[in-house]
VEXDREN-2710 file (C-alpha; in Angstrom, 1 decimal):
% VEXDREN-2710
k/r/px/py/pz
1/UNK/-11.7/-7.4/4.9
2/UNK/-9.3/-4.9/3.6
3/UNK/-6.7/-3.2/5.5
4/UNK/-4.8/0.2/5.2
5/UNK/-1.3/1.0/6.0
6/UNK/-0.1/4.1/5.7
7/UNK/2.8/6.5/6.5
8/UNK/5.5/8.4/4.9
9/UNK/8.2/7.2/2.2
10/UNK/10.5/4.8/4.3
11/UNK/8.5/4.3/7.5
12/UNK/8.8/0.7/7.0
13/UNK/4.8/-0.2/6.1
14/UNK/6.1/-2.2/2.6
15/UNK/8.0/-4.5/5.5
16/UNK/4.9/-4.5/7.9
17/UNK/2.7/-5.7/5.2
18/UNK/4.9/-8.4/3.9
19/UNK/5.3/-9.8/7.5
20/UNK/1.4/-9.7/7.9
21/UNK/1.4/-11.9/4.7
22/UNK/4.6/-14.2/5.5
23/UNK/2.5/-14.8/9.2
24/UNK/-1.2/-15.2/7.7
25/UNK/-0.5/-17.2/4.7
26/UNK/-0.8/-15.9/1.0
27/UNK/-3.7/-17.9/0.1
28/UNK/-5.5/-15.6/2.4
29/UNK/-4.0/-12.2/1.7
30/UNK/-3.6/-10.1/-1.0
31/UNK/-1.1/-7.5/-0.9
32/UNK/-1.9/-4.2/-3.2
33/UNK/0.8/-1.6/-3.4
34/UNK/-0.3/1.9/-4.2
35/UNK/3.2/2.4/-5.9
36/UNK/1.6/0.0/-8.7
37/UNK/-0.8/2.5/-9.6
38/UNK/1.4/5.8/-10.5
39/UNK/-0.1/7.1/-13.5
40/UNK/2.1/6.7/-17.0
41/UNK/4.3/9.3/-17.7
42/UNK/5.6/7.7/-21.2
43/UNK/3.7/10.5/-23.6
44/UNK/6.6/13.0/-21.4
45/UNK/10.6/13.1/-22.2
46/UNK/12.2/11.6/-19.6
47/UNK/13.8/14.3/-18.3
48/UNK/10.5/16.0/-17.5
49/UNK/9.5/12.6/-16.3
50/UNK/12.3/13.1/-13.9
51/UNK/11.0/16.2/-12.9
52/UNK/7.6/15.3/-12.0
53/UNK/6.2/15.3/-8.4
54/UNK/5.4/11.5/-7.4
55/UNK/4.4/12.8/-3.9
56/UNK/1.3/14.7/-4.2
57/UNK/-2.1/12.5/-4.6
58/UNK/-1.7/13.8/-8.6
59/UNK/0.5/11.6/-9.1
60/UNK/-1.7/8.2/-8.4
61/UNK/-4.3/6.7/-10.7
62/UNK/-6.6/7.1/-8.1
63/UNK/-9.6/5.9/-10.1
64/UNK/-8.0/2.3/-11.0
65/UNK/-6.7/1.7/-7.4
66/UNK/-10.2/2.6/-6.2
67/UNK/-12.4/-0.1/-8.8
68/UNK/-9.5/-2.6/-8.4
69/UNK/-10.1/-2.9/-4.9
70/UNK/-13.6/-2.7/-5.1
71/UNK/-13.8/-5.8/-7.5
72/UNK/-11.4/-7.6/-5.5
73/UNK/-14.0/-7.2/-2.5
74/UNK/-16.7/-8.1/-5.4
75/UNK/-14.8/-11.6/-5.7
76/UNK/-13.2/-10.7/-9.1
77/UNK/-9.9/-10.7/-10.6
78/UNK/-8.1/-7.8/-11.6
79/UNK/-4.7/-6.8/-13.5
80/UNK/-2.5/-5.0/-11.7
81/UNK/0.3/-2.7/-13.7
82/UNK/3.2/-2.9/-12.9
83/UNK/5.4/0.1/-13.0
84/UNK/9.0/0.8/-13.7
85/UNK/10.5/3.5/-11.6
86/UNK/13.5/3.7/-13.6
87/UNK/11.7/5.2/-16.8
88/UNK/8.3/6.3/-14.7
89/UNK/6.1/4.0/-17.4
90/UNK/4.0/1.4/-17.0
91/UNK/5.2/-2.1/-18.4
92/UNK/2.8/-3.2/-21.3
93/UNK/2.4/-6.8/-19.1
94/UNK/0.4/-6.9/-15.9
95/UNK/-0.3/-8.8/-12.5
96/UNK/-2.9/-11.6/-12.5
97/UNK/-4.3/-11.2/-9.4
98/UNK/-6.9/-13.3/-7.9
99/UNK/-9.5/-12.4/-4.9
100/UNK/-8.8/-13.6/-1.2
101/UNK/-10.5/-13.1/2.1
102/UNK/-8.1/-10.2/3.1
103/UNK/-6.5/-7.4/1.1
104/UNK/-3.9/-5.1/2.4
105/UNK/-3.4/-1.9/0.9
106/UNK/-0.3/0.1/1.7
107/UNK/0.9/4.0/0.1
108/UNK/1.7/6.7/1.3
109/UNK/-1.5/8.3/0.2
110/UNK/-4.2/6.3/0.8
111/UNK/-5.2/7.9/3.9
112/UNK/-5.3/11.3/1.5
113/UNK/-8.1/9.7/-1.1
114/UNK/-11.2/9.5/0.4
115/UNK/-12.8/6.8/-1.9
116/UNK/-9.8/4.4/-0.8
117/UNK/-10.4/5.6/2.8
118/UNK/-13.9/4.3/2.7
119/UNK/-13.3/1.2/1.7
120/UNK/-11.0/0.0/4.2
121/UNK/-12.0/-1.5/7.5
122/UNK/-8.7/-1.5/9.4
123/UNK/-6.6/2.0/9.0
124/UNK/-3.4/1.3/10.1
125/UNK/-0.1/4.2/10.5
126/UNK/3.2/3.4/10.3
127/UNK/4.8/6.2/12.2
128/UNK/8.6/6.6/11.9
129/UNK/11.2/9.7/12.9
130/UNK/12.0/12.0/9.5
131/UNK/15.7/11.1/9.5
132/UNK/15.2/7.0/9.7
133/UNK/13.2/7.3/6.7
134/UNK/15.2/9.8/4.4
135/UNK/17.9/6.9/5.5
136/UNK/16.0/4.3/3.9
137/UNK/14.2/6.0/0.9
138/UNK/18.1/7.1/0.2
139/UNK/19.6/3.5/0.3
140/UNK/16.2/2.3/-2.1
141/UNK/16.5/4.3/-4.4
142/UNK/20.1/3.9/-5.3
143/UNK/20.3/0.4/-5.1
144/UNK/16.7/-0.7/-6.3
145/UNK/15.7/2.0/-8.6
146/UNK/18.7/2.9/-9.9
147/UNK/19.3/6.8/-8.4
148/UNK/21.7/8.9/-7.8
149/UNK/22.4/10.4/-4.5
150/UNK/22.2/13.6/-5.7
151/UNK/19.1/13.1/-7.2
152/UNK/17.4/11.3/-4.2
153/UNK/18.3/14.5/-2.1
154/UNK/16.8/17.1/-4.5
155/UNK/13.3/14.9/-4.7
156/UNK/13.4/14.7/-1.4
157/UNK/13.9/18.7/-1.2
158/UNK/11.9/19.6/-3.7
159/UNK/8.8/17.2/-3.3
160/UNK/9.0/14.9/-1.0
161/UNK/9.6/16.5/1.9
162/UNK/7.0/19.6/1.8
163/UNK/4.3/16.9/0.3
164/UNK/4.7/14.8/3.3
165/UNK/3.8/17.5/5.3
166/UNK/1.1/18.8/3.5
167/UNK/-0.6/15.6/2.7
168/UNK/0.8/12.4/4.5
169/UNK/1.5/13.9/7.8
170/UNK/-2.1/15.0/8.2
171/UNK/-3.7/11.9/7.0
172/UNK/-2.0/10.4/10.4
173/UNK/-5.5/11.6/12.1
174/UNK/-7.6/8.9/9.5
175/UNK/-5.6/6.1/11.6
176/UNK/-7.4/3.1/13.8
177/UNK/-4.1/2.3/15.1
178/UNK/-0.8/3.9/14.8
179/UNK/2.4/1.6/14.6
180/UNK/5.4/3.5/16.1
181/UNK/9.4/2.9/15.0
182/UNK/11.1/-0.1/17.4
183/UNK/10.0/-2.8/19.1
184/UNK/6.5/-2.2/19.8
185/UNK/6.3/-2.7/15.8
186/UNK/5.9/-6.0/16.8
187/UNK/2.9/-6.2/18.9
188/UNK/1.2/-4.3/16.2
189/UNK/1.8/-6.7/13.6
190/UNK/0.9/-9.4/15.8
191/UNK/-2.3/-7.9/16.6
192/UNK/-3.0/-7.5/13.1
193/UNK/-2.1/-11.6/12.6
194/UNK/-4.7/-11.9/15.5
195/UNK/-7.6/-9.9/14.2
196/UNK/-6.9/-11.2/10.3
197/UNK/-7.3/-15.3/11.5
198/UNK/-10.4/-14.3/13.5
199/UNK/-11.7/-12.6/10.4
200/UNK/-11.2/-16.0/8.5
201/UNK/-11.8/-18.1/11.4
202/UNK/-15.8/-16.6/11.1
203/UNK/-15.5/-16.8/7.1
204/UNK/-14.9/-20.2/7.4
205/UNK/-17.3/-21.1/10.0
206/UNK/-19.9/-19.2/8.3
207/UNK/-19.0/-21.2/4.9
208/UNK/-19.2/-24.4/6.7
209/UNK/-22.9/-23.4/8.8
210/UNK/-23.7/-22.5/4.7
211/UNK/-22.8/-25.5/2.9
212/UNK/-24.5/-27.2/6.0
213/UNK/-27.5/-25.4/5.4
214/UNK/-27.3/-26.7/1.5
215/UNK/-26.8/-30.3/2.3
216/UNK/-30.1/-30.1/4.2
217/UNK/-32.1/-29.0/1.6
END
């Protein structure tokens, strides 16, 4: 089972995922963050690394995010980069990770790549007013990735902004469910806990009818 959330830069679908996990148990869920798979910019000087538009689909190794996910649902491992937003490079180690029952995907693009749009069974939209998120992506990029302010408002001028519109906005129509700002937030999440332990609540039952079926043989 793999799962989708989308929605723009700051809507809050990072925190929604993590909760989903925290609730369900990570022995069951792997969470895969699209921001893992922006392509290496280390063949560019850094100030033209700077310069460089991390909000247009471009801008995502599409085709590694597309066969990791597929050979997590295969039942194989992968390693995922890992990507330092400070230099815009990928690190030269990697994540280990193993497969699991459920996989949640979250970006802000996924939605706007159809191969990663096919392969997930629960699309799910984080939608949250412009200013609350502009709020957020300000504070996170300052104190986690090492911004100035300045900077964070001419990115979110120059790219972020018009490619949210053009590409993340739109992709809102691609949504099974769409998770609103405030306290409804809530029910959504919980419905998503709901429908994940059903999911394993068959896998299991249909592993234990197998093994069953084995022992009789």
């Amino acid at each position: 089972m793999i799962i989708g959330i989308c929605g723009g830069t700051g809507s809050g679908k990072t925190t929604i995922a993590r909760k989903i996990v925290e609730a369900v148990g990570k022995e069951n869920v792997i969470l895969v963050e699209q921001d893992s798979y922006y392509r290496n910019l280390a063949d560019m000087p850094l100030d033209e690394r700077h310069q460089a538009n991390f909000d247009h689909p471009d801008s995502i190794d599409s085709e590694m995010l597309v066969n990791h996910l597929k050979r997590l649902k295969s039942g194989h491992s992968i390693e995922m980069p890992i990507y330092d937003f400070a230099t815009h490079t990928r690190s030269d180690e990697t994540e280990h990770i193993s497969p699991k029952p459920v996989i949640i995907v979250e970006g802000i693009l996924i939605f706007s790549e159809s191969r990663v749009l096919d392969l997930l069974d629960v699309r799910i939209f984080v939608d949250t007013p412009d200013d609350i998120r502009f709020i957020r992506r300000l504070r996170r990029d300052i104190v986690e990735r090492g911004r100035t302010v300045e900077s964070v408002i001419a990115q979110y001028y120059e790219t972020v902004r018009p490619m949210h519109f053009e590409f993340v906005e739109p992709s809102k129509r691609n949504a099974d469910i769409i998770i609103p700002e405030g306290r409804d937030q809530q029910i959504g999440i919980e419905f998503l806990c709901s429908k994940i332990r059903e999911e394993l609540s068959k896998e299991l039952l249909q592993k234990s009818g197998q093994n069953f079926s084995n022992s009789n043989e």
